[in-house]
C-alpha positions as CSV (number, residue, x, y, z in Angstrom):
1,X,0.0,0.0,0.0
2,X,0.8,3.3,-0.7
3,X,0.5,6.5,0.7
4,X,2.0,9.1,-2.7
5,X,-1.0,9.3,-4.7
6,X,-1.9,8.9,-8.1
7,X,1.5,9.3,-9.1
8,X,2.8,6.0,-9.0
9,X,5.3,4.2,-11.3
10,X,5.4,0.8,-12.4
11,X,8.9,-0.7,-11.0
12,X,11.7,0.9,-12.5
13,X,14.8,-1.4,-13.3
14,X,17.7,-2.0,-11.1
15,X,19.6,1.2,-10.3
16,X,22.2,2.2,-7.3
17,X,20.6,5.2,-5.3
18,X,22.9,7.4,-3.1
19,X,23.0,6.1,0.4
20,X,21.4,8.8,2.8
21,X,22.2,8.8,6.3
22,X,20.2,7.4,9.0
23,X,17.9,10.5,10.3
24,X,16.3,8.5,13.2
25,X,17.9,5.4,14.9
26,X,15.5,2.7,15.3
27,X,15.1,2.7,18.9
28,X,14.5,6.1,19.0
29,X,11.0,5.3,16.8
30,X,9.1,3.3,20.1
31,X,8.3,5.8,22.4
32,X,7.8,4.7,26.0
33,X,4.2,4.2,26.0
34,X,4.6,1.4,23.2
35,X,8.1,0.2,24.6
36,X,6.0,-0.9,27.8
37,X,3.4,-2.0,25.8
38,X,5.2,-4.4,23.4
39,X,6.9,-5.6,26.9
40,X,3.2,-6.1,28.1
41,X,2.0,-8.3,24.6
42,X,5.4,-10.5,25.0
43,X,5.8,-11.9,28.2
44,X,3.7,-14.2,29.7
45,X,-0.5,-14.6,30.1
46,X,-0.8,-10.5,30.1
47,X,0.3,-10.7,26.5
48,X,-2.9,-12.3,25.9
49,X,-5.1,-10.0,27.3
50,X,-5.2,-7.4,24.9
51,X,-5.9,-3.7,25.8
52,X,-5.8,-0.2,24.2
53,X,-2.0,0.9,25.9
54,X,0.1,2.5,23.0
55,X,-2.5,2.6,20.3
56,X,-3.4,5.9,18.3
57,X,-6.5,7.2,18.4
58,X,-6.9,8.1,14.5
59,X,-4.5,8.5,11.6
60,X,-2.0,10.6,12.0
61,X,1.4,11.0,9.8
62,X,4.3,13.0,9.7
63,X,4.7,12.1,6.1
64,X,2.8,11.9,3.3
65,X,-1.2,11.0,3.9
66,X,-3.2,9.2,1.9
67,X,-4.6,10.9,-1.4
68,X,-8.5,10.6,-2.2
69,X,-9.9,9.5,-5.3
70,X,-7.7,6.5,-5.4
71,X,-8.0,3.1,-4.9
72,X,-8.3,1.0,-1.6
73,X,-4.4,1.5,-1.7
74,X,-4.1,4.8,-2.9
75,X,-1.9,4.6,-5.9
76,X,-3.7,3.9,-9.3
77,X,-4.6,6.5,-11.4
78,X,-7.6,6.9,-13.4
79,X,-10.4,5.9,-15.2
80,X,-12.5,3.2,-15.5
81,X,-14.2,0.3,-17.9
82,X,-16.5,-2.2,-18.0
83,X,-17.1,-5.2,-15.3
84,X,-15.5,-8.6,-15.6
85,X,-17.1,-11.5,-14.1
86,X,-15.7,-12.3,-10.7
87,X,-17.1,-14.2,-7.5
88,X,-15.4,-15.2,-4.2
89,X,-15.3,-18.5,-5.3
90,X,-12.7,-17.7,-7.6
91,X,-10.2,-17.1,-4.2
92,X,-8.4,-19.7,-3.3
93,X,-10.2,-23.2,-1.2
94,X,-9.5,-23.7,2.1
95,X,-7.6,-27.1,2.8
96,X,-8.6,-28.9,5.4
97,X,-7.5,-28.8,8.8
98,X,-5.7,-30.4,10.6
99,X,-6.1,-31.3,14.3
100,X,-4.4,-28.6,16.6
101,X,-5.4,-25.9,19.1
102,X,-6.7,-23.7,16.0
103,X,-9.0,-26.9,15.3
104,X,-12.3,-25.2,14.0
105,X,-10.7,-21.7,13.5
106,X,-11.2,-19.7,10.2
107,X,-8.7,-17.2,9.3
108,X,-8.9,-15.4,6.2
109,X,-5.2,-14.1,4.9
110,X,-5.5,-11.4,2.2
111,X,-2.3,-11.2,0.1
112,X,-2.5,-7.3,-0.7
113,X,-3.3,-6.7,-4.8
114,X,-2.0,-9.4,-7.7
115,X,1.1,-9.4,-9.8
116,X,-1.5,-9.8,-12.5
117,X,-2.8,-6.4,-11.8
118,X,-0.1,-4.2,-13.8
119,X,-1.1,-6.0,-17.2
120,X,-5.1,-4.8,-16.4
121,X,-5.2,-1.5,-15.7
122,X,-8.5,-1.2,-17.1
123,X,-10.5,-3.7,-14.8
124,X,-9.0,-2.5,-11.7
125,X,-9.9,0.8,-12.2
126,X,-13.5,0.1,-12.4
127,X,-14.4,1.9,-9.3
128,X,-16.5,-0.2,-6.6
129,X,-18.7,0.5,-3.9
130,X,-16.7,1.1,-0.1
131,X,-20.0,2.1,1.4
132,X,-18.5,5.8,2.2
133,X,-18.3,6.5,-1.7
134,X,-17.0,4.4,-4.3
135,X,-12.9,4.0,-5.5
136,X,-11.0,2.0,-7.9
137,X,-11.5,-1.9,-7.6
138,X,-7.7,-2.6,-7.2
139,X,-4.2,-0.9,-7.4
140,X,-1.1,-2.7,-8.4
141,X,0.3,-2.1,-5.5
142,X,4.1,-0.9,-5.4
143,X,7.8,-2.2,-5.7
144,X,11.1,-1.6,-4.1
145,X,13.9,0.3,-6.6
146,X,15.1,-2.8,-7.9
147,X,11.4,-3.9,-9.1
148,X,10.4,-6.6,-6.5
149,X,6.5,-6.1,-6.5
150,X,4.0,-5.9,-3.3
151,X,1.8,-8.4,-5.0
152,X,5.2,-10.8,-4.4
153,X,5.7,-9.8,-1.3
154,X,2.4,-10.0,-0.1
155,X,2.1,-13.9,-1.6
156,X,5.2,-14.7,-0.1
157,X,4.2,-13.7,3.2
158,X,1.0,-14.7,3.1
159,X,1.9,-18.1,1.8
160,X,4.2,-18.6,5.3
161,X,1.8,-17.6,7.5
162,X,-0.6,-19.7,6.2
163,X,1.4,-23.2,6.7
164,X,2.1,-22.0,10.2
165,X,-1.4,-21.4,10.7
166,X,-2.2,-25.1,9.4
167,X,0.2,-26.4,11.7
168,X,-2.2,-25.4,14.4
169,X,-5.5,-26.7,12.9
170,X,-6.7,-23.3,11.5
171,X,-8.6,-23.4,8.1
172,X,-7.0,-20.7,6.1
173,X,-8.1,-19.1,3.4
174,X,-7.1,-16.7,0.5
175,X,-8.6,-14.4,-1.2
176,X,-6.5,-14.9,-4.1
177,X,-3.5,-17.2,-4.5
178,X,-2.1,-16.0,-7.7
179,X,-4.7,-18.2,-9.3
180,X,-6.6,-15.5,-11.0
181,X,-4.7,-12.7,-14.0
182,X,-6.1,-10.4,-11.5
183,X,-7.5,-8.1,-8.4
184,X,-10.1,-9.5,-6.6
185,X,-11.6,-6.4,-6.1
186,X,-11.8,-4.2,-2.5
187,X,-15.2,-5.2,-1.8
188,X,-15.1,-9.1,-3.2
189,X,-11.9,-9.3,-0.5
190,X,-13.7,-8.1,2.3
191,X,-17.1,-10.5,0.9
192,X,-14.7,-13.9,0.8
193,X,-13.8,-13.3,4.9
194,X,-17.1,-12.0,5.6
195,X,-19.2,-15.4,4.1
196,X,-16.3,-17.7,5.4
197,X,-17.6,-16.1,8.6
198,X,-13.8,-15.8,9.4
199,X,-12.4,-15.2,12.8
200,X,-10.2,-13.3,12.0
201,X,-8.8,-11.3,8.7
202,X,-5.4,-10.0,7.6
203,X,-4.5,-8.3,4.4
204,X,-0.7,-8.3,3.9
205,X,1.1,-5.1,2.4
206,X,3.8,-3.1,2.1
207,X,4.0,0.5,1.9
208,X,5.1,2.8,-0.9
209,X,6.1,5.9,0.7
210,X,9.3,8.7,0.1
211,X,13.0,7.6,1.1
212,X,13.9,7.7,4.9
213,X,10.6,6.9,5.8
214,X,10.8,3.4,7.4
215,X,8.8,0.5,10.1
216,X,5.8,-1.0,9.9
217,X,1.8,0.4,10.9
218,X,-1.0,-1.7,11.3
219,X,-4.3,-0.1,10.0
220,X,-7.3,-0.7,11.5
221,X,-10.7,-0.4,10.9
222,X,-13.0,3.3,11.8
223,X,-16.3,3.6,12.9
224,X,-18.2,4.2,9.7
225,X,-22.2,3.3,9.0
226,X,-22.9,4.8,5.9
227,X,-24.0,3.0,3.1
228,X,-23.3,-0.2,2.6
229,X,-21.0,-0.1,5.6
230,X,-21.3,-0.8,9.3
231,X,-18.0,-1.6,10.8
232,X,-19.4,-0.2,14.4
233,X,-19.7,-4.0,16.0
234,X,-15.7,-5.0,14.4
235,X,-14.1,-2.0,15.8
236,X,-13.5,-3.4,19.0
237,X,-11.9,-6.9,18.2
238,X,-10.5,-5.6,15.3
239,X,-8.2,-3.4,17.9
240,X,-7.5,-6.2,19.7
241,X,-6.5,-7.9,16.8
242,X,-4.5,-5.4,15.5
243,X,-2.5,-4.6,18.9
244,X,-1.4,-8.1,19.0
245,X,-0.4,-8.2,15.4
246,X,1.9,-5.6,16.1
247,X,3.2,-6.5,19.6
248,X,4.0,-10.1,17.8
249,X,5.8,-8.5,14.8
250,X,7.9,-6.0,16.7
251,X,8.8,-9.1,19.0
252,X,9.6,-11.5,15.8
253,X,10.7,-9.1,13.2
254,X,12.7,-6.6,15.2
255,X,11.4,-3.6,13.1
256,X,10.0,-0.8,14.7
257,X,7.0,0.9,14.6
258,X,6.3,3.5,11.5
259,X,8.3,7.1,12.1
260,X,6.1,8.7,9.4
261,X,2.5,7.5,10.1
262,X,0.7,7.1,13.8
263,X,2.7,9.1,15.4
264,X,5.1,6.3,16.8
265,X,2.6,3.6,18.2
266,X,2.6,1.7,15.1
267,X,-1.4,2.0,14.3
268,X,-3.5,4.3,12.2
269,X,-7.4,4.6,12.3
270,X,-9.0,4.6,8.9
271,X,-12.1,4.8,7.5
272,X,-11.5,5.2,3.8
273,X,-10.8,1.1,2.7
274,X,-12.9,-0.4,1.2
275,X,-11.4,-3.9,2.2
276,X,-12.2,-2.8,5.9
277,X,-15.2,-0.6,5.7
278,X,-17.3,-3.5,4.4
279,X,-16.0,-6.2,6.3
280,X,-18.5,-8.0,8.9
281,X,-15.7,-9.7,10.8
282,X,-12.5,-8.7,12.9
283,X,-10.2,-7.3,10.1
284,X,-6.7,-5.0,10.1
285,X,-4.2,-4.3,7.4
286,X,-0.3,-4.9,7.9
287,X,2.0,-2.8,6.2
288,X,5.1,-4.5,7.0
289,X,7.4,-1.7,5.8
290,X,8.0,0.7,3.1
291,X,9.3,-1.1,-0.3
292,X,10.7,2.8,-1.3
293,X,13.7,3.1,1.4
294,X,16.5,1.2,1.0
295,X,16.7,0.4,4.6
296,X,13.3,-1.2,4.7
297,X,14.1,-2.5,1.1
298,X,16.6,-4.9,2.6
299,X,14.5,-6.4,5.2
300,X,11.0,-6.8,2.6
301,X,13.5,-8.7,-0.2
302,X,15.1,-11.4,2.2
303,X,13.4,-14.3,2.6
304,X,14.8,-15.0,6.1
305,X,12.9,-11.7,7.1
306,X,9.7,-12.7,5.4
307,X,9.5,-16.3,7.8
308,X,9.7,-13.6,10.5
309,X,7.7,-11.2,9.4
310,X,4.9,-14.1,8.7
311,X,5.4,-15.6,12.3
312,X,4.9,-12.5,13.9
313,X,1.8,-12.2,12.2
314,X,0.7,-16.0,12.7
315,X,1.3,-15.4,16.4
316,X,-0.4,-12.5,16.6
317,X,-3.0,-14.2,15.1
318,X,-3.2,-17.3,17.1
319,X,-3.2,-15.0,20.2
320,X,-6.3,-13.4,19.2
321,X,-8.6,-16.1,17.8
322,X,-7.6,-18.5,21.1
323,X,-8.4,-15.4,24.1
């Protein structure tokens, strides 16, 4: 996901930026309040219990903010054309489950946009309905310098967490596997975990944002009833879920929280996703760094970082779905 705007490139071909100093050292990002918090989420039975410590009220950024008239992700252009055909059924199947303390658990992982998606424009700028107004049905999503995608990443990711989840019982399913040329769109993602009657839903990202801005933000779902949209009985759990998200990926990954977007704690309040704003069940977005800084770059391409990144939000998972 992306926070520049309608201005976003395709990824550009391999190239050797200047090295910029380090403005902020990591430890510096976690101010005390989440520093006591993340020690809170990671030791013992209190790090089940959840609470609001740490979290920010609403979205707040000291870099750049989302644009409107964009897509759920806020980086596609443009107009749009006529419907393809597209169900939920098209996402990927659940596989059955195997015993395990998850037994009977449905998680729904959401594998932000489609590598597809840069080869139709068209179709994923037909704009849907979000229940607040309507935006593009998909973005491509964005890459690092060198051209790794999001919609890789986001597989990747999603693909680990999912076999971790299995080990534990859970039924897991996608709302696209790479098995479709592309999207599904916002509203047909937030559909697949709302008729699986999921317990819990995560959609995978990584942000697109300016050079130096670096860490990860968990976005979480507003209180909006307008429309089509009623999120007011998900905000609650989905807060919960989204705190121990976060306290699990700080604890797995190492990365701090975000030093350009919710103000240090790591969460932002939105009401303008489609993906969450018509979502029935406990939902939250994971950008799990910024593809654009060089830094961050590092961490998103390796795929000993990924099998972190994944088990932080596995666990963070598990501890919500088994309070």
């Amino acid at each position: 996901m992306s926070y520049v705007g309608p201005d976003f490139d395709p990824p550009q071909p391999r190239r050797s930026p200047l090295r910029r100093p380090l403005v902020v050292a990591a430890a510096a990002l976690v101010p005390g309040a989440l520093a006591g918090w993340l020690l809170w989420q990671a030791t013992g039975s209190g790090g089940e219990a959840g609470g609001s410590g740490g979290v920010a009220a609403g979205a707040s950024s000291t870099g750049k903010t989302a644009s409107t008239g964009s897509g759920d992700d806020d980086k596609v252009p443009t107009p749009s054309a006529s419907d393809p055909s597209s169900s939920s059924s098209s996402s990927s199947p659940s596989v059955p489950a195997a015993s395990g303390p998850l037994s009977g658990k449905v998680v729904v992982i959401d594998p932000g946009h489609n590598p597809g998606n840069f080869q139709h424009t068209t179709e994923i700028n037909r704009k849907v309905d979000i229940g607040t107004n309507r935006k593009e049905c998909d973005t491509t999503g964005t890459s690092t310098n060198s051209g790794y995608t999001e919609a890789d990443f986001t597989l990747d990711v999603a693909r680990r967490a999912r076999k971790i989840l299995e080990e534990q019982g859970a039924t897991v399913k996608f709302t696209q596997d790479g098995n479709r040329p592309w999207g599904p769109c916002v509203d047909e993602r937030a559909r697949i975990g709302n008729e699986a009657h999921a317990d819990a839903v995560v959609s995978v990202h990584a942000d697109g944002s300016g050079s130096g801005n670096r860490g990860f933000h968990v976005i979480l779902p507003g209180a909006v009833h307008e429309g089509a949209a009623d999120t007011r009985p998900i905000v609650a759990p989905s807060r919960d879920l989204g705190e121990r998200v976060a306290g699990r990926f700080v604890r797995n990954t190492g990365s701090a929280p975000s030093n350009y977007i919710g103000d240090g704690t790591g969460l932002v309040t939105r009401k303008d996703l489609g993906g969450l704003n018509l979502s029935t069940v406990p939902k939250v977005f994971i950008e799990c760094g910024n593809m654009r800084d060089s830094k961050d770059a590092a961490l998103l391409t390796s795929g000993a970082w990924r099998q972190k990144a994944a088990q932080g939000i596995s666990e963070g998972i598990v501890s919500f779905v088994r309070k």
